[in-house]
Backbone bond lengths (Angstrom), bond angles and torsions (degrees), N, CA, C in turn:
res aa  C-N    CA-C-N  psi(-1)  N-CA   C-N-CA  omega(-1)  CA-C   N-CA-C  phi
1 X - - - 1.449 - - 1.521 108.70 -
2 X 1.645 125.96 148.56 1.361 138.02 -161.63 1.348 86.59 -111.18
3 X 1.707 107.43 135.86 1.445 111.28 -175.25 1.415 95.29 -135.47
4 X 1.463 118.35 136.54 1.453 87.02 137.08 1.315 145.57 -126.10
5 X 1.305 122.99 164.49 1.584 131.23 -141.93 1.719 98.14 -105.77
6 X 1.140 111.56 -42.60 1.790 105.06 -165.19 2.004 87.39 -151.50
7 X 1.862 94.30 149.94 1.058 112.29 173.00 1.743 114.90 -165.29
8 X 1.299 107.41 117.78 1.591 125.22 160.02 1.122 121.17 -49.35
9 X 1.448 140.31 73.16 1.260 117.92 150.21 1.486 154.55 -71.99
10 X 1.381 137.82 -172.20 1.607 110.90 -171.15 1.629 71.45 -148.37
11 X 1.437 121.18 120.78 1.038 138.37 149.56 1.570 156.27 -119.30
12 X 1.125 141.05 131.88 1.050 135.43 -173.86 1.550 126.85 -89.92
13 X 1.240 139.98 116.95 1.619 133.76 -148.33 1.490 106.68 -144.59
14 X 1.555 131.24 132.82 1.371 102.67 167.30 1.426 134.93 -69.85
15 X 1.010 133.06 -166.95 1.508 130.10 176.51 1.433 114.68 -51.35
16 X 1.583 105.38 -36.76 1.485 104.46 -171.05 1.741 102.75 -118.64
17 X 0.949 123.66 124.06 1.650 130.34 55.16 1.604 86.59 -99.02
18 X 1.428 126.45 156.34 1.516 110.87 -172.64 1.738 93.52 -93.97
19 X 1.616 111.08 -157.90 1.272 105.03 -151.78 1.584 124.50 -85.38
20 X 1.349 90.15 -10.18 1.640 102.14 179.13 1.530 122.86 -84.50
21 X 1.490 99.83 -23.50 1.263 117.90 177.89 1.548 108.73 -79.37
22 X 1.480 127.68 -45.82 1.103 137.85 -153.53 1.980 97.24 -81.54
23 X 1.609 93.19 -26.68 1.783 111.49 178.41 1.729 106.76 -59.84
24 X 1.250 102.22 -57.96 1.252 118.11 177.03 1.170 135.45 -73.11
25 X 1.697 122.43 -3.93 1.013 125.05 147.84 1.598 133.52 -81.67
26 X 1.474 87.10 -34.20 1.979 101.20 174.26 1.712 99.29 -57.46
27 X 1.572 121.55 -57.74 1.364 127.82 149.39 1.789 117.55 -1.62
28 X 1.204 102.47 -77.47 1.798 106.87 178.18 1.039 123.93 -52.67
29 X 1.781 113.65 -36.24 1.209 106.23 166.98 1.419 141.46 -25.99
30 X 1.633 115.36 -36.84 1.305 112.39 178.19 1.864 108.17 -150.07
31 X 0.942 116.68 159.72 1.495 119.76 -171.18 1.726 104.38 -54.85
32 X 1.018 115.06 -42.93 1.730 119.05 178.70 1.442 122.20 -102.67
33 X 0.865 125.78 27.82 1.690 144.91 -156.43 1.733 91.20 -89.70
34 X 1.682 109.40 97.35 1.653 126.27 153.31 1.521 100.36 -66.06
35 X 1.353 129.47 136.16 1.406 131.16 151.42 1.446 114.91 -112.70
36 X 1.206 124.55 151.47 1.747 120.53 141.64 1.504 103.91 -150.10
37 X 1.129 106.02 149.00 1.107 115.57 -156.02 1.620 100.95 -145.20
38 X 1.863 117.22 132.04 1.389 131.34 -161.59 1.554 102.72 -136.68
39 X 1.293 101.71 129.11 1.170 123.77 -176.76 1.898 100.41 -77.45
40 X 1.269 124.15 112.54 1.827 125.63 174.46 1.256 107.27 -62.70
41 X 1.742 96.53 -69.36 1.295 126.18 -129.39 1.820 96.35 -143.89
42 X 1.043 92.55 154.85 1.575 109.13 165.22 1.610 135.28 -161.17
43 X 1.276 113.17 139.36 1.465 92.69 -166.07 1.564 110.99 -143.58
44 X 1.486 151.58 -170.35 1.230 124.52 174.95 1.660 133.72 -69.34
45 X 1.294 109.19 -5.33 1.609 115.15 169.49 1.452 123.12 -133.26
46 X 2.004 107.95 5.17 1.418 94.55 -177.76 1.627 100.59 -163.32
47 X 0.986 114.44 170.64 1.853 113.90 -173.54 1.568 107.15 -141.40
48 X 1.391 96.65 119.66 1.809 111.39 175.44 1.634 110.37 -62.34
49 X 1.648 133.30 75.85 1.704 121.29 168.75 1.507 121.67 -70.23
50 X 1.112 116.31 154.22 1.475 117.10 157.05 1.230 95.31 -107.53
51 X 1.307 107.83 149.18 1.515 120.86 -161.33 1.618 92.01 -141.60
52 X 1.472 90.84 111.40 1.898 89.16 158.42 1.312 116.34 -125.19
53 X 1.798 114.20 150.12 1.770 108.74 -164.09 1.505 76.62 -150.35
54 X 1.623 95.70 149.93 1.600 118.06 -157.60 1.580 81.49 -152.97
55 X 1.337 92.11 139.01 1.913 117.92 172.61 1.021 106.66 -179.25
56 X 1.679 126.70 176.37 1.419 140.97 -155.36 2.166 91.76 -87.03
57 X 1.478 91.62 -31.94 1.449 80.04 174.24 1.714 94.28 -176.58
58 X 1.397 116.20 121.18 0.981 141.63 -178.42 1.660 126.33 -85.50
59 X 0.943 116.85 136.18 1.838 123.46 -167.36 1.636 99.60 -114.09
60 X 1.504 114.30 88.37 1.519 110.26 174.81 1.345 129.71 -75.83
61 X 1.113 113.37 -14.59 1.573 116.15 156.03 1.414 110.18 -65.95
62 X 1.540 136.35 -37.19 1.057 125.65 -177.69 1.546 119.16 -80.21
63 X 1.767 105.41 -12.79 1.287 104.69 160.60 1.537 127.86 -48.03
64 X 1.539 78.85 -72.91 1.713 118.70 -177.60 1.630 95.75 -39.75
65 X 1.020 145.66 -37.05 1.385 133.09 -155.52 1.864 102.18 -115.68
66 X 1.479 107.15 -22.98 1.564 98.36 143.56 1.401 117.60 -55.75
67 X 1.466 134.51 -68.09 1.219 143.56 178.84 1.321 94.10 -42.48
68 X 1.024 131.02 -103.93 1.745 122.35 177.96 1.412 132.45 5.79
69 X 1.326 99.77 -70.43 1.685 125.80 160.29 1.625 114.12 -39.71
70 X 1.135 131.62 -21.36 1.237 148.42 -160.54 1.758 117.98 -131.35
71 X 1.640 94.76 9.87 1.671 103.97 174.86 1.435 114.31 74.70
72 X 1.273 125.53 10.67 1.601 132.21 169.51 1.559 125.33 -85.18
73 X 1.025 121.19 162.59 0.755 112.56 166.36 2.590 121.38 -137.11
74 X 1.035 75.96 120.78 1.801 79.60 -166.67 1.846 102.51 -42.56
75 X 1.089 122.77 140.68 1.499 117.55 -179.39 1.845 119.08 -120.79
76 X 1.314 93.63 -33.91 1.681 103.17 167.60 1.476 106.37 -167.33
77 X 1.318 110.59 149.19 1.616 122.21 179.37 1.662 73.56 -90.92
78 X 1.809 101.17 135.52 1.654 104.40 -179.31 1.944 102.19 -110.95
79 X 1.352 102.26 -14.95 1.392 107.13 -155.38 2.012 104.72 -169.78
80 X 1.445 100.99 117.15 1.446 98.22 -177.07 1.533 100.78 -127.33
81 X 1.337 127.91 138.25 1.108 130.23 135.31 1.170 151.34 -55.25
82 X 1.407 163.95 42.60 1.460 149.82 -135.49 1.385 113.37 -110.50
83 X 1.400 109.86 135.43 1.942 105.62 162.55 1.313 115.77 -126.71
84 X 1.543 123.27 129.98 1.177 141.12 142.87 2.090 108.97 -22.27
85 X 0.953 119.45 121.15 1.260 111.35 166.67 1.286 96.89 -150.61
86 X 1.534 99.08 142.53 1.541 107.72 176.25 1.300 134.79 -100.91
87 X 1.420 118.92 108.76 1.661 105.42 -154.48 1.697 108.95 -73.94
88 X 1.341 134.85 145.01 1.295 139.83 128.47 1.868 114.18 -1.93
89 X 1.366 105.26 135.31 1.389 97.28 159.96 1.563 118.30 132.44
């Protein structure tokens, strides 16, 4: 099965939810959800992050629609991880 494990995003967000909050929600998304999250850019109503999220296996639609959910908008997948693993059975 194709998972994926790690992904770069390039996003655009307003000021608020600010960045720890907006960290910690991409976070909930899933039981194992690594975040870090980098401030680019900034400007008077919105801030360019790179957003990276690491787990055993990640649901990017369920990202993307956190980010959404939160007034963002996704701008480019910059960097993906994926592994082939072969299940038992």
């Amino acid at each position: 099965m194709v998972t994926i494990k790690r992904v770069m995003l390039d996003v655009l967000k307003p000021h608020q939810p600010n960045a720890l909050a907006f960290s910690q929600a991409i976070a909930g998304v899933g039981d194992d959800y690594r975040v870090c999250l980098t401030v680019l850019e900034m400007d008077e109503k919105t801030e360019t992050i790179q957003l990276e999220v690491e787990a055993s296996s990640l649901d990017l639609d369920a990202i993307e629609a956190a980010i959404t959910g939160m007034g963002g908008s996704l701008h480019s997948i910059d960097q993906v991880e994926v592994h082939n693993e072969v299940l038992d059975g």
